[in-house]
Short mmCIF file of the C-alpha atoms (twelve columns), coordinates in Angstrom:
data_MODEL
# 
_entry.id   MODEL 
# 
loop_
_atom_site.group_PDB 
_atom_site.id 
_atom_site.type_symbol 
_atom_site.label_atom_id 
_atom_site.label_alt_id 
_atom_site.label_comp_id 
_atom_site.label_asym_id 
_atom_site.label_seq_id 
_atom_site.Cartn_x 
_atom_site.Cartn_y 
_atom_site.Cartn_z 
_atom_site.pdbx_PDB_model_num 
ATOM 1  C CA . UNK A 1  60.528 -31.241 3.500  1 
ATOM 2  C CA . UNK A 2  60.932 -34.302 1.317  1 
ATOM 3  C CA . UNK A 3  57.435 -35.700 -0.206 1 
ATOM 4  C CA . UNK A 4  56.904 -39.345 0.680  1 
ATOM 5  C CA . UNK A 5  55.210 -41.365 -2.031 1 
ATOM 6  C CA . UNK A 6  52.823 -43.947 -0.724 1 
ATOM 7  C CA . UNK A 7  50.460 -45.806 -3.867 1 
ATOM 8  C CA . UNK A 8  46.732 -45.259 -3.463 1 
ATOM 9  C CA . UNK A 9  45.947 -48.432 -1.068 1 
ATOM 10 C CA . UNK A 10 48.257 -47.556 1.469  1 
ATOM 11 C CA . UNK A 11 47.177 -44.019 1.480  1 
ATOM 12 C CA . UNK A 12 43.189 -44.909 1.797  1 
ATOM 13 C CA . UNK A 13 44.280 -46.984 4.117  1 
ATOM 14 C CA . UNK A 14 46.192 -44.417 6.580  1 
ATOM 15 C CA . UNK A 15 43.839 -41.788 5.872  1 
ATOM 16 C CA . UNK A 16 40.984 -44.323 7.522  1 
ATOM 17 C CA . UNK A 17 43.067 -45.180 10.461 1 
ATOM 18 C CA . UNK A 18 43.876 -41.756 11.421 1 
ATOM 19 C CA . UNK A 19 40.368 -40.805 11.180 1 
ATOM 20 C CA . UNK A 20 39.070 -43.614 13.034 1 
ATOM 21 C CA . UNK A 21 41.997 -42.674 16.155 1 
ATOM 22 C CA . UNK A 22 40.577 -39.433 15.784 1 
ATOM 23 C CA . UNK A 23 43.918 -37.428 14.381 1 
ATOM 24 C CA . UNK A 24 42.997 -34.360 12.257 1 
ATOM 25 C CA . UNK A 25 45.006 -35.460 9.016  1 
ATOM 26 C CA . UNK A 26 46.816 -38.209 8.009  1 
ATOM 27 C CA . UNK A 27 50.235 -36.408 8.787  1 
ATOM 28 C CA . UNK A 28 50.047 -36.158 12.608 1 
ATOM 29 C CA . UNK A 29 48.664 -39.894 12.187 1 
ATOM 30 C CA . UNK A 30 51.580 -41.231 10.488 1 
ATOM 31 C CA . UNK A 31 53.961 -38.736 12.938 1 
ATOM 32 C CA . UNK A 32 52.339 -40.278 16.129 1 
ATOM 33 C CA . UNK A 33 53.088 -44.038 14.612 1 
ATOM 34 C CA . UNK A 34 57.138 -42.871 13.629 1 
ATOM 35 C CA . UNK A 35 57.875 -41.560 17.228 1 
ATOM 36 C CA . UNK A 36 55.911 -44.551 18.555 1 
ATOM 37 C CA . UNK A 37 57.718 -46.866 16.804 1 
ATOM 38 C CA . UNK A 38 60.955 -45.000 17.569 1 
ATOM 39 C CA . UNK A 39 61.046 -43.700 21.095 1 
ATOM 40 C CA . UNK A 40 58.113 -43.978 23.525 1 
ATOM 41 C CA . UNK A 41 59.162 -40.798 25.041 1 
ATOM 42 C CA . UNK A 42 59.843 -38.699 22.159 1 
ATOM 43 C CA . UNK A 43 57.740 -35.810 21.285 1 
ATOM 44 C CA . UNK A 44 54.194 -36.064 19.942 1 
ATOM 45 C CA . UNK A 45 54.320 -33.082 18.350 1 
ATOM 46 C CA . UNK A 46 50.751 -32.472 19.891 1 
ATOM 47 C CA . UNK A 47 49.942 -35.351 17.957 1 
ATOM 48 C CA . UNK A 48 47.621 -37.419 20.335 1 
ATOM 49 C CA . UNK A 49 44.936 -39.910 18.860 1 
ATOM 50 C CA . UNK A 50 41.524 -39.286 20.943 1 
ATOM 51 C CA . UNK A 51 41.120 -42.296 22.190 1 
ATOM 52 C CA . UNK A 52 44.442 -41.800 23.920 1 
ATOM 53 C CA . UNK A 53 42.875 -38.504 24.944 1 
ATOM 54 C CA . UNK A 54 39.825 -40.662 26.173 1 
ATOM 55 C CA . UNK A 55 41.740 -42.894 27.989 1 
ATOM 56 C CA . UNK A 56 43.868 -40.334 30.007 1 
ATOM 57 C CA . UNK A 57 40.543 -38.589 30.925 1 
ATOM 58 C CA . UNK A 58 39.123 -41.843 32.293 1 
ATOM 59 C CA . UNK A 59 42.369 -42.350 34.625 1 
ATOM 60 C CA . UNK A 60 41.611 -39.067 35.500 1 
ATOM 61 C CA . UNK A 61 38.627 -39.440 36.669 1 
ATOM 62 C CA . UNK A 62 38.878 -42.478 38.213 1 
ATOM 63 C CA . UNK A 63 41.751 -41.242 40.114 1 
ATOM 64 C CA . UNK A 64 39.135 -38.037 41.217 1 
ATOM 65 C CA . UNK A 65 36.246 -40.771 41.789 1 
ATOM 66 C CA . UNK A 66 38.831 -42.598 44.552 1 
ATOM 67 C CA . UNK A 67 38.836 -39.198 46.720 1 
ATOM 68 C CA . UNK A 68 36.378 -39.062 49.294 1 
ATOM 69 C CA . UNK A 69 33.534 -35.928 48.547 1 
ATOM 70 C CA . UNK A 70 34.000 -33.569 51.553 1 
ATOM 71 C CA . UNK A 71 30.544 -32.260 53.295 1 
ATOM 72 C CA . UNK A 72 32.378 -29.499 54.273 1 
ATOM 73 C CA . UNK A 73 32.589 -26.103 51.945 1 
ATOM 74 C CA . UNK A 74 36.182 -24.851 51.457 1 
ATOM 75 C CA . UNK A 75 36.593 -21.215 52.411 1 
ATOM 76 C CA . UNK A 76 39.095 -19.878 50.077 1 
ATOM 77 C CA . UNK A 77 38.392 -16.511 49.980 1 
ATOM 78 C CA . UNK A 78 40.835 -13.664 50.461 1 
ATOM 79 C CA . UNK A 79 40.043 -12.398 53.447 1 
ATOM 80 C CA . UNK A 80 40.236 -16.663 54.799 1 
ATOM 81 C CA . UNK A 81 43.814 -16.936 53.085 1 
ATOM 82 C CA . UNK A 82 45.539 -14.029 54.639 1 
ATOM 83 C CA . UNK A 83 45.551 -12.702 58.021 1 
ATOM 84 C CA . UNK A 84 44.875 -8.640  58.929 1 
ATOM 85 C CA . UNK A 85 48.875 -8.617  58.846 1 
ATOM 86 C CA . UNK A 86 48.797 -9.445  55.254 1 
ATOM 87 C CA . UNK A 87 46.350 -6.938  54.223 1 
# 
């Protein structure tokens, strides 16, 4: 792996910013803003800020929160999944 050299400023700098997005080092930081800034499909490497993280889990919910809540309790027991055949 070949170092890169970045001066002081710009190091203080990224280090703030990738604590502030919530990455664990400055590394996955600056790999999350090269595969950005190449391809917005390429890998992430894992590397996912949390409030990207935050925002996915508000979708999610939101999607969850658009489902009716059924009164009825869901019998998914063995013996309701498969018939005496099955057994």
């Amino acid at each position: 792996m070949t170092p890169i050299k970045l001066n002081e400023e710009t190091l203080a700098l990224a280090e703030e910013q990738a604590a502030r997005q919530g990455f664990a080092d400055v590394n996955a930081y600056l790999a999350s803003l090269i595969y950005r800034a190449g391809d917005q499909n390429g890998p992430r490497n894992g590397a996912s800020s949390r409030r990207e993280i935050d925002q996915w889990c508000a979708r999610w919910r939101e999607w969850a929160a658009s489902h009716p809540i059924q009164p009825t309790f869901a019998d998914d027991s063995r013996e309701s999944i498969y018939g005496e055949d099955d057994r």
